[in-house]
C-alpha positions in Angstrom: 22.1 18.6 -23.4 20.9 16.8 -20.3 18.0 15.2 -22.7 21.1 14.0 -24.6 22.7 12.8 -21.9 19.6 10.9 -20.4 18.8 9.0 -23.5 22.8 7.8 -24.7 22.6 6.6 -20.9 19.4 4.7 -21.0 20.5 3.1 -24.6 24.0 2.3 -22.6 22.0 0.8 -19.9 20.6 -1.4 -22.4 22.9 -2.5 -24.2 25.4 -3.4 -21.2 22.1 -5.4 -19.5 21.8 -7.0 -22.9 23.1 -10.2 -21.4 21.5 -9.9 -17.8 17.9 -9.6 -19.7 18.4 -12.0 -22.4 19.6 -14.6 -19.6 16.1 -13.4 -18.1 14.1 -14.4 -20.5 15.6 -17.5 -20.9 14.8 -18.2 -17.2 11.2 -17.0 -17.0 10.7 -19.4 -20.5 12.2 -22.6 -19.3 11.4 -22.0 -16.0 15.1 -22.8 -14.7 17.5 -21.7 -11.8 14.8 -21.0 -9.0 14.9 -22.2 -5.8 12.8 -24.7 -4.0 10.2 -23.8 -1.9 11.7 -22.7 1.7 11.8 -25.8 4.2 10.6 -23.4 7.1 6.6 -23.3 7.4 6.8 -19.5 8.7 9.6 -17.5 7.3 11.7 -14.6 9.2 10.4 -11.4 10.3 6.8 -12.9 9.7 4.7 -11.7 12.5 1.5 -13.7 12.8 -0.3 -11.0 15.3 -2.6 -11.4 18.2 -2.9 -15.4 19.5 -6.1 -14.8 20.6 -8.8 -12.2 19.9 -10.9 -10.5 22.5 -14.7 -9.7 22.0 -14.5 -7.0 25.0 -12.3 -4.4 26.1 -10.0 -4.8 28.9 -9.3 -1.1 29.5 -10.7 2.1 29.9 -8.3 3.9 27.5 -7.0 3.3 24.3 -2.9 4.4 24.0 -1.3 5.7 20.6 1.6 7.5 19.4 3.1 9.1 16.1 6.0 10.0 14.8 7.3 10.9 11.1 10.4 11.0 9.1 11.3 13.1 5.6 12.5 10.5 3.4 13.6 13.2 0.5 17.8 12.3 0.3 20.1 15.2 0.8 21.7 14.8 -2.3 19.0 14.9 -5.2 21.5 16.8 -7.3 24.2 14.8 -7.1 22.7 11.6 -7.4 20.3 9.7 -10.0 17.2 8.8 -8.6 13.8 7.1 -10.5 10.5 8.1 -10.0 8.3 5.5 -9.5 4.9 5.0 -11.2 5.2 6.2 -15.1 6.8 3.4 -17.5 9.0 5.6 -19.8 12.2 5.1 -22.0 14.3 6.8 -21.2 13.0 6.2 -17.2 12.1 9.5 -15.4 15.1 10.7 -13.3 14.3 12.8 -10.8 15.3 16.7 -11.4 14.1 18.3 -7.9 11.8 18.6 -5.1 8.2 20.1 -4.8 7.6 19.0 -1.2 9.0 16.2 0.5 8.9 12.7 0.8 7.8 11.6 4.4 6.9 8.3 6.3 4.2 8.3 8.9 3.8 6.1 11.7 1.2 5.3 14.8 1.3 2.8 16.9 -2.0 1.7 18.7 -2.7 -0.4 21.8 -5.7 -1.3 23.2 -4.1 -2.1 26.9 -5.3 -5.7 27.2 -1.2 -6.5 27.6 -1.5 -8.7 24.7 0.6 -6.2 22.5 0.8 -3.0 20.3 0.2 -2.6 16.6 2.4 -0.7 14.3 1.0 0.4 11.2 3.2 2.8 8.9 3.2 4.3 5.1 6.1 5.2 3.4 5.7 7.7 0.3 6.6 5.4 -2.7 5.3 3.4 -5.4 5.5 0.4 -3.3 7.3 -1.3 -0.7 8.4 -5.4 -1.0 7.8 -7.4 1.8 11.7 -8.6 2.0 12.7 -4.2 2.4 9.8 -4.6 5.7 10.9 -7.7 7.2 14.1 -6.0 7.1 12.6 -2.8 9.1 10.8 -5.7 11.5 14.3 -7.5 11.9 15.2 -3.5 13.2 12.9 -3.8 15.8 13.4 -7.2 16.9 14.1 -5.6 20.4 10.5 -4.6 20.9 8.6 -7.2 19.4 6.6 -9.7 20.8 4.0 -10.6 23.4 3.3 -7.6 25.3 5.1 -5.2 23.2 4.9 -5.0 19.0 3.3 -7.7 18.0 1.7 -6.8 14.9 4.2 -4.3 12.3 2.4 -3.3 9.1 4.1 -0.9 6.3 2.5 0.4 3.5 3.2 2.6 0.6 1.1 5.7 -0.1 1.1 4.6 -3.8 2.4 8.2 -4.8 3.7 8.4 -8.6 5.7 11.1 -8.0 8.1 9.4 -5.1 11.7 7.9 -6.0 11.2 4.5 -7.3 11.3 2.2 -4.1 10.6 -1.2 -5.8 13.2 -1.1 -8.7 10.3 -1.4 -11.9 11.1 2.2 -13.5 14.8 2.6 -14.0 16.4 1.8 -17.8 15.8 -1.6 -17.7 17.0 -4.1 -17.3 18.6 -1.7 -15.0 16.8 -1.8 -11.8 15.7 1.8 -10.6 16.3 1.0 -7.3 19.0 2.7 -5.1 19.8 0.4 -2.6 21.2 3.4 -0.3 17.9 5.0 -0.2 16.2 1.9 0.5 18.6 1.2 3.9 18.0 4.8 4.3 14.1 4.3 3.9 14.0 1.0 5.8 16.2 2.7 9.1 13.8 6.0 9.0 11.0 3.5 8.6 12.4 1.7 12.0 13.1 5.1 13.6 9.7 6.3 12.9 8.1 3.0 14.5 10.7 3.0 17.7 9.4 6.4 18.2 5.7 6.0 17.8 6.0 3.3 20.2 7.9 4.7 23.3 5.8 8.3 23.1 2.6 6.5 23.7 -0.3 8.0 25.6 -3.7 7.5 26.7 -6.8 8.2 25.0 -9.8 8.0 23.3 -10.6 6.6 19.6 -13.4 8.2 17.5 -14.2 6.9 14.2 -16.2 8.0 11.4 -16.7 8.0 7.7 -18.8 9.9 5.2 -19.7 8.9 1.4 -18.2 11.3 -1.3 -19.1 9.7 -4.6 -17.9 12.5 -6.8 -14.5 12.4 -5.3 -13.7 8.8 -6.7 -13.9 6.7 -10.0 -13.1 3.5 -10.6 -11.4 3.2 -14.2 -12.0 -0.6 -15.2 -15.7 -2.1 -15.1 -17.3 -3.3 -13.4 -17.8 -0.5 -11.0 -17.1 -1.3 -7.9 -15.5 0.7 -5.4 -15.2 2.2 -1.8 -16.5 5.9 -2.1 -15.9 6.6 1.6 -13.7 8.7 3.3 -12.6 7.3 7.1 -11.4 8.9 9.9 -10.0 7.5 13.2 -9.4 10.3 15.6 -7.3 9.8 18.8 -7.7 12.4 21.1 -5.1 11.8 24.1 -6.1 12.5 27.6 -2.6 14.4 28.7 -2.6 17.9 27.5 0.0 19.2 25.5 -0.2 16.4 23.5 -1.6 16.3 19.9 -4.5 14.5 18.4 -3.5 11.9 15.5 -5.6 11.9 12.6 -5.5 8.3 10.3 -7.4 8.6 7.3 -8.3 6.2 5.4 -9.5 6.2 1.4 -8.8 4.6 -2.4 -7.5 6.9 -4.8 -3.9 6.4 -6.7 -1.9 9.9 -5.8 -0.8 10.5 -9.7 -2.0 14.0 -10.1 1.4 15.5 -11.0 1.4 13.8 -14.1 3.0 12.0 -16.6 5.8 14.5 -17.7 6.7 15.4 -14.0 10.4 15.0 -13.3 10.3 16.5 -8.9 9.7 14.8 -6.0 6.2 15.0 -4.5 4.1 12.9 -1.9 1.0 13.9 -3.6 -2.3 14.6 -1.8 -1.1 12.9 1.6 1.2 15.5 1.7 -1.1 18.8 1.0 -4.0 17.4 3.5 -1.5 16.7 6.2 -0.2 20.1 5.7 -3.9 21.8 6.0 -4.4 19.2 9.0 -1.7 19.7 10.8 -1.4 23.4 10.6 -5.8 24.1 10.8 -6.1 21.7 13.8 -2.3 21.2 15.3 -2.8 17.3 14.9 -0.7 14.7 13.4 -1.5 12.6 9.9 -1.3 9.5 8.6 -2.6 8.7 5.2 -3.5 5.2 5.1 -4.3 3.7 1.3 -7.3 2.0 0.5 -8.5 -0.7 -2.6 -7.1 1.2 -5.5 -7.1 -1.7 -8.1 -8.8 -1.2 -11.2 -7.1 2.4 -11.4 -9.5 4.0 -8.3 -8.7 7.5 -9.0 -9.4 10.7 -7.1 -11.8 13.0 -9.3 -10.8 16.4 -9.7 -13.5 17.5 -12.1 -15.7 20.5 -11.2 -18.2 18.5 -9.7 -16.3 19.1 -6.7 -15.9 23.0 -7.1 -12.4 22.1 -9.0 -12.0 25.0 -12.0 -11.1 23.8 -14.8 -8.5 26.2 -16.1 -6.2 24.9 -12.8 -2.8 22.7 -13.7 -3.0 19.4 -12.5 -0.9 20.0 -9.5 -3.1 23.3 -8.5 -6.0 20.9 -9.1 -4.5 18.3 -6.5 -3.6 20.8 -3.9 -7.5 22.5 -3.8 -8.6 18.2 -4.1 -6.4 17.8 -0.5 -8.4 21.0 0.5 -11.5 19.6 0.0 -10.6 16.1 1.5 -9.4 18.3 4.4 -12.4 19.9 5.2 -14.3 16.6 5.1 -11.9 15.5 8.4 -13.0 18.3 10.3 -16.3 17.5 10.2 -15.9 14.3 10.6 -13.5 14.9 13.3 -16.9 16.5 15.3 -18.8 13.4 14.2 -16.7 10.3 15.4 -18.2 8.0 17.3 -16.0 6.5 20.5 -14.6 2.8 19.5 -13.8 0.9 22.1 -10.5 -0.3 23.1 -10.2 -3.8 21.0 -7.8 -4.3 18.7 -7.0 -7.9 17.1 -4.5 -8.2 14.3 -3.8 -11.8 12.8 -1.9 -12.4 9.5 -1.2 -15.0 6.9 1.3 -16.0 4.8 -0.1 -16.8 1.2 1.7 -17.8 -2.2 0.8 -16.4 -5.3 1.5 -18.2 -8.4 3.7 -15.8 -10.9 2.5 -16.5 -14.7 2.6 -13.5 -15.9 6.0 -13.2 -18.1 6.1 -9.9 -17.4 6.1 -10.3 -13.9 8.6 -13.3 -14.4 10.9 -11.4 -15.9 11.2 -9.0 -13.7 11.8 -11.5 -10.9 14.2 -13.5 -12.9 15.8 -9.9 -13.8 16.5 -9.3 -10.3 15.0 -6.0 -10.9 13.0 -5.6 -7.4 13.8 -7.2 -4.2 12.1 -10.6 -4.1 12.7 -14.4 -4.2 10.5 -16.5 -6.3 10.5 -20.5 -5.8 9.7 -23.8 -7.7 7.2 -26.6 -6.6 5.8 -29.2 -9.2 7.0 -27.3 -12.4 5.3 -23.6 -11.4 6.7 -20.8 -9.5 5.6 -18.8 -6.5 6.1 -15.6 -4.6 5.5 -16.0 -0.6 3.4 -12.4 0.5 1.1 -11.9 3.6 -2.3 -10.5 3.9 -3.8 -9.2 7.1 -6.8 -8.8 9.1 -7.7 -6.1 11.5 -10.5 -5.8 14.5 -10.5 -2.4 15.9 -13.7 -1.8 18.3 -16.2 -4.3 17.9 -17.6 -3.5 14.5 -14.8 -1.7 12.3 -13.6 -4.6 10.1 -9.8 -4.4 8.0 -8.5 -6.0 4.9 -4.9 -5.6 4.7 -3.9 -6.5 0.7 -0.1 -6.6 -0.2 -1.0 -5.0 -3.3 -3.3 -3.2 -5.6 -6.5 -5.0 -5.1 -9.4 -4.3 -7.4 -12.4 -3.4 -4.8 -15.0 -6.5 -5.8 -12.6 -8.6 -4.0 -13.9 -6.8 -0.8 -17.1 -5.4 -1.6 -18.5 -7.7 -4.7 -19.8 -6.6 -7.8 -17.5 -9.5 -10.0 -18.6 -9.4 -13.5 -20.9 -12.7 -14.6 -19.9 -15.6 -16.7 -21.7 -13.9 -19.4 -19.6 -10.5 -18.9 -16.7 -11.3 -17.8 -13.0 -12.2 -20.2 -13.2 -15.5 -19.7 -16.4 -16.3 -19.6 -16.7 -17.6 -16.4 -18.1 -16.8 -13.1 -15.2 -15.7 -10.0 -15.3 -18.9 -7.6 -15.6 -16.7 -4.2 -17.6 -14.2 -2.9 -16.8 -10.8 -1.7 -14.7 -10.9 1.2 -17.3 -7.7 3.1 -19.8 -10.6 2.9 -18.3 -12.6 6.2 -19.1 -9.3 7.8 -22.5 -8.2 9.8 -24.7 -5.4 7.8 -23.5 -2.7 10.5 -20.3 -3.9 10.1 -17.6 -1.2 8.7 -14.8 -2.8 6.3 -12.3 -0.8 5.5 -9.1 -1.4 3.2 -5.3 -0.9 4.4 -3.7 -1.5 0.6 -0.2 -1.6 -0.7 0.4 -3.0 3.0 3.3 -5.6 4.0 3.9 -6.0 0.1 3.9 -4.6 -4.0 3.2 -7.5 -5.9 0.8 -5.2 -8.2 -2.7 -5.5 -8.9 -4.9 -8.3 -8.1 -7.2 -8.9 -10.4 -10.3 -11.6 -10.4 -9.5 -14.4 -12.2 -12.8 -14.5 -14.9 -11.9 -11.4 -15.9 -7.8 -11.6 -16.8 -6.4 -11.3 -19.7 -2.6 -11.6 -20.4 -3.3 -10.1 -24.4 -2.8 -6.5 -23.5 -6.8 -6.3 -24.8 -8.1 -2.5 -24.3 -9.2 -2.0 -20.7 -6.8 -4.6 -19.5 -4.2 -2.7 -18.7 -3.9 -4.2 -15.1 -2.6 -7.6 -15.7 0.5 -6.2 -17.4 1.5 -5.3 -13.2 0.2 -8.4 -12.0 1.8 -12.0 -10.2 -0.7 -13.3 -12.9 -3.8 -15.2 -13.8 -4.3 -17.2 -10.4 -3.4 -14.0 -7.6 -7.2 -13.3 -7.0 -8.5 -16.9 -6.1 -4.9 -17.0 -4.2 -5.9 -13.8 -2.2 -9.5 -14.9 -1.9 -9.1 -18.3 -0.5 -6.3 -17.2 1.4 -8.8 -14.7 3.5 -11.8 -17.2 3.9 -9.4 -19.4 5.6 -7.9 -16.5 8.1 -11.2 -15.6 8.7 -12.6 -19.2 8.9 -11.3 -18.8 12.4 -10.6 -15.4 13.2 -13.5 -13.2 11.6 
């Protein structure tokens, strides 16, 4: 009966959107009823970072805090929620809870009195950057010179969280609840307030070790970040617990495609072996995962076979678990520098898809006009931490030879032409570490070089069906090469 149910509702949610989706198209095709671009050069709630960078520390100690919030609404049975991830008809209501949905914060500051860092990731699919200004404009109390001047939210990616950027309801019914989004956007806030004012002094460790068989890259070329990082803080005042931030590029789908509870995935099974093995606190951080980066569960890595997916996932976060310990006893001390600077970059939507979408009014975002094309305003970032750990921060799901290189040739790639830029690691010294924050200050999908997209749904492009469009790599590209022009 409930099947029943679920599919006369999705038909109904059709039908009644008939107009809204119809009026939709006719928007995204003639290009009509969009605003110009914004007169203001920076817009609200964008914080640009650190004025200045430092080369050398000005303190002894480094100071961090956590805190985390369950996300996972009180009234899952009551209520209709989306999960996030899986494009189905009818859309995947959620029918209860395996674990719960959290978001994890740490605030960092390197005590030069220039300012704290926030960096938090909130179990979903994705989070748009006009849901985090709104958890900035929450914390417009501590922000600024010598408080929080850098706030960065990501989303873990996870496919089995409620739907928390509106793609996966019935559309052209968004599945976005906006109560659980103020509800996510507050805890968010909460989280950050809380991370801030327990602060404490301590040392940073960081390490990293390469696990090729835990991570494939699903679209050619190959390229891809096969390491696992760790950043340790080990506070000086006892009683207090160490924070763990982890850092690595693999999409948490491992529940599957007919999965109907609420899960956070991996981040959620590795907290829960870190936090009860070594008493510390967890933060997953996500990495590149464009180009469908997945995490490898085969039996390469001691996985059987005969498991379910989801027993596969959980002895996966064991695994990934044990590889934090030891490199927990391996860190190396960073030194107490940390500059943050961000951009603001447009991305030109020509993707009809994504269009649509916009023009739907499906997911929280404001496209403009300016000389006959549209645009969507994002950020990117860029981190320093220590003198030679280097951070992309991508507002989406960027494929890794964007970072790292590998771009397919003229001769291999779609279009027949060769990708205008270079990797971005190759501003970077040799002993440099770069490292990816993904998903981070925005969702605007995958970003995909531009000699190799195609909008015809050809085999292997599956990508560009979640994309702004044709133009979003050289727009992230260039947009990088300028930050760095002066800050890298």
């Amino acid at each position: 009966m409930a099947v029943v149910i679920r599919w006369i509702s999705a038909i109904m949610a059709v039908l009644i959107g008939l107009p809204t989706l119809l009026g939709a198209v006719f928007k995204s095709v003639a290009k009509v009823g969009y605003v110009d671009r914004p007169v203001t050069e920076i817009s609200e709630n964008f914080l640009e970072g650190n004025a200045e960078f430092i080369d050398e520390a000005k303190a002894e100690f480094w100071s961090a805090g956590f805190a985390r919030r369950v996300l996972t609404p009180d009234d899952i049975d009551e209520t209709r929620y989306f999960l996030g991830g899986f494009l189905k008809f009818p859309a995947q209501e959620a029918t209860g809870v395996v674990d719960d949905l959290c978001v994890r914060a740490v605030v960092l500051d390197d005590n030069s009195g220039r300012g704290a860092s926030a960096f938090a990731w909130i179990d979903g699919i994705g989070f748009m950057n006009a849901d985090i200004k709104e958890i900035r404009e929450k914390l417009a109390d501590i922000t600024g010179d010598g408080k929080l001047i850098s706030i960065d939210v990501g989303s873990t990616h996870a496919h089995s969280a409620i739907d928390t950027q509106g793609l996966w309801g019935n559309i052209p019914k968004s599945g976005r609840n906006q109560e659980y989004i103020d509800s996510v956007v507050q805890k968010t806030a909460d989280a950050i307030r809380e991370a801030y004012n327990n602060r404490s002094e301590g040392m940073l460790y960081y390490s990293s070790k390469a696990c090729p068989s835990m991570f494939y890259d699903g679209r050619n070329p190959y390229s891809i970040d096969d390491k696992i990082h760790l950043f340790r803080f080990v506070p000086n005042t006892e009683g207090k617990k160490e924070i763990y931030i982890t850092n690595f590029g693999a999409h948490p789908i491992n529940l599957g495609w007919s999965n109907t509870e609420l899960s956070g995935d991996f981040p959620y099974y590795i907290e829960k072996e870190v936090t009860t093995e070594k008493n510390a606190d967890f933060i997953f951080i996500q990495g590149a995962i464009g180009g469908a980066i997945h995490a490898d569960m085969g039996p390469q890595n001691g996985i059987p076979e005969d498991l379910t997916s989801f027993e596969k996932m959980k002895e996966y976060s064991n695994i990934v678990a044990d590889i934090l310990y030891d490199l927990a006893e391996k860190g190396e001390v960073v030194e107490p520098i940390l500059n943050v600077r961000h951009a603001q970059v447009d991305f030109e939507v020509n993707n009809f898809i994504f269009l649509l979408v916009a023009s739907a009014d499906l997911c929280n975002v404001t496209p403009f006009k300016e000389d006959g094309k549209i645009y969507l305003s994002s950020e990117i970032g860029y981190v320093e931490i220590g003198k030679n750990i280097k951070i992309v921060e991508a507002p989406g799901e960027a494929l890794p030879e964007l970072i790292y290189g590998g771009f397919y040739s003229a001769d291999e790639a779609y279009n027949g032409t060769e990708y205008p830029y270079e990797g971005i690691a190759t501003c970077f010294d040799e002993d440099d570490k770069v490292l990816v924050f993904g998903l981070c200050n925005d969702a605007v999908g995958y970003i995909v070089p531009d000699n190799d997209y195609s909008s015809s749904g050809d085999e292997g492009h599956y990508e560009e069906t979640v994309s702004t469009g044709s133009k979003s790599a050289t727009a992230f590209s260039k947009a990088f090469f300028e930050l760095l022009k002066v800050w890298g």
